[in-house]
C-alpha positions in Angstrom: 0.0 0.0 0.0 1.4 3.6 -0.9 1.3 5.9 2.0 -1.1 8.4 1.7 0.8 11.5 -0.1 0.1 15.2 0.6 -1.1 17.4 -2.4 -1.7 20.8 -3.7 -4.9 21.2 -5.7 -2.8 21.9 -8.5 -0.6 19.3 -8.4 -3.5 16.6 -7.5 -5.3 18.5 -11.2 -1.7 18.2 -12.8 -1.3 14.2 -11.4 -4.9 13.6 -12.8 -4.3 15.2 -16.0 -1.5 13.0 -16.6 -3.7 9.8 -15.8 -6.2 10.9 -18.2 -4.2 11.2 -20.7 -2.0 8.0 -20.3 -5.7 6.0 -20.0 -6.8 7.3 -23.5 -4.1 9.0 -25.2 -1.1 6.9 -24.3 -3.0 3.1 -24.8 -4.2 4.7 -28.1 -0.6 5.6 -29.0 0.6 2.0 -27.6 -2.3 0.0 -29.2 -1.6 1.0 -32.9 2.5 0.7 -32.0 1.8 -3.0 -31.2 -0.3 -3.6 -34.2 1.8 -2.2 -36.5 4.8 -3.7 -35.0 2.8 -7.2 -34.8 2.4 -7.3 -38.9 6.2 -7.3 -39.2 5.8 -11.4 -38.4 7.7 -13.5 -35.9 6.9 -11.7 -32.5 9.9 -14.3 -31.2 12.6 -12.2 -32.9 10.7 -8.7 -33.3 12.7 -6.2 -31.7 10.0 -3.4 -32.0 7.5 -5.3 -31.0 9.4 -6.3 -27.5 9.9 -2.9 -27.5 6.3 -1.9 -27.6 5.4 -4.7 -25.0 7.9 -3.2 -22.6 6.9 0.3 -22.8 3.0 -1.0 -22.5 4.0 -2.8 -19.3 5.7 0.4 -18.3 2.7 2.6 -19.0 0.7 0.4 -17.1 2.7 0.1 -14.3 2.3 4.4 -14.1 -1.5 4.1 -14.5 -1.6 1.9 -11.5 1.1 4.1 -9.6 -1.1 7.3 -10.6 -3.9 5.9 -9.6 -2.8 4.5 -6.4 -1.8 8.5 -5.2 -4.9 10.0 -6.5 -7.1 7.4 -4.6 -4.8 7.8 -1.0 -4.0 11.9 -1.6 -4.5 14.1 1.4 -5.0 17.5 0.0 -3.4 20.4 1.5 -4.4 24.2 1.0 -2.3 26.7 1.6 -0.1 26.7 4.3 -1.7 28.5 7.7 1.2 27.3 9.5 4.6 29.7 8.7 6.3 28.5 11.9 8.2 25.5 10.4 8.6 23.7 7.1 6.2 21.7 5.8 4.8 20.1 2.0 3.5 22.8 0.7 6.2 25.8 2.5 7.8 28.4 0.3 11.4 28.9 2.2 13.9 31.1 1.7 17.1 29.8 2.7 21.0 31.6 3.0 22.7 29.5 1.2 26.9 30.8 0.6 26.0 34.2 0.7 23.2 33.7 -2.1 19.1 33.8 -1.3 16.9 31.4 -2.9 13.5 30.5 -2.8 12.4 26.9 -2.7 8.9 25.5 -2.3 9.2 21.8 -0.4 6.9 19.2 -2.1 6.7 15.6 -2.1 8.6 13.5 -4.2 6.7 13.3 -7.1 6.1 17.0 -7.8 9.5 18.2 -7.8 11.0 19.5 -9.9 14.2 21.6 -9.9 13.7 23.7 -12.6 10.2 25.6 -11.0 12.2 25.7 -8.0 10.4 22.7 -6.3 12.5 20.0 -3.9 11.3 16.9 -2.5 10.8 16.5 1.3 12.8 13.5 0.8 15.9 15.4 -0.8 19.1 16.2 1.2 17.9 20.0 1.1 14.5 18.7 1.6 15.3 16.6 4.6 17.8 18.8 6.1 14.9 21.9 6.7 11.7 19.8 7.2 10.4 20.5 10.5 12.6 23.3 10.9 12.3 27.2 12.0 12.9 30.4 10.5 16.6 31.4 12.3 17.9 28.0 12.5 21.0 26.4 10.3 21.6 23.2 9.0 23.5 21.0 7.1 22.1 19.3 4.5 24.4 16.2 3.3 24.1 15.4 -0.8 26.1 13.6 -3.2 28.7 16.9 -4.2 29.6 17.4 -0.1 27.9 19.4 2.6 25.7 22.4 2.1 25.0 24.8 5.1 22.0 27.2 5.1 20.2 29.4 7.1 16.0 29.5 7.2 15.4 32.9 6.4 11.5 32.7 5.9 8.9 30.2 5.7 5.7 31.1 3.8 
């Protein structure tokens, strides 16, 4: 059983968006890739079609997964409590002598580019649960990073 994951509305729409479109879209896409792959003759030594198989089981496999975190999702609104971090906080951290921004979101909405870590990260990990004013040390693959909480929002 997944654990029950915590979600923004938009990210629970953006999850469900996904589902819909693997369910139609992506089986659609899938379906005609085995068929045509299928009239090329012995599925034994068919290379594309093994291919297609694979990547069915594989979108299956994230149908299930989706729909295992939209069935169990706790949604969250916005965050009433600024005290520590939390899914869902918008932190400023001091990291070096550099601010950044960072909003702390389960594992699978982050992503690094719209400035979103994981809870689970070394970052992540390192400020969960933790105040505005207080440093830590978060440990990751390239060494050590210190930062300070400057604001949680």
């Amino acid at each position: 059983m997944i654990m029950p994951k915590k979600l923004t509305p938009k990210s629970y729409e953006k999850l469900k968006k996904e589902l819909e479109y693997l369910k139609t879209e992506g089986r659609k896409e899938i379906s005609e890739r085995l068929r045509h792959t299928a009239s090329f003759g012995d599925l034994s030594e068919n290379f594309a079609y093994q291919q297609a198989k694979e990547d069915q089981a594989f979108l299956e496999g994230r149908i299930a997964e989706l729909e295992a975190i939209l069935n169990d999702a706790v949604l969250i609104e916005k965050k009433q409590n600024n005290e520590i971090v939390d899914i869902g906080s918008r932190v400023t951290l001091l990291l070096g002598n550099q601010e950044q921004t960072f909003e702390v979101v389960e594992p699978e909405e982050a992503n690094p580019i719209e400035r979103k870590i994981s809870s689970k990260s070394p970052l992540g990990k390192a400020i969960f649960g933790k105040k505005v004013g207080e440093e830590v040390v978060a440990e990751t693959p390239n060494g050590k990073i210190k930062c300070k909480i400057l604001k949680i929002e």
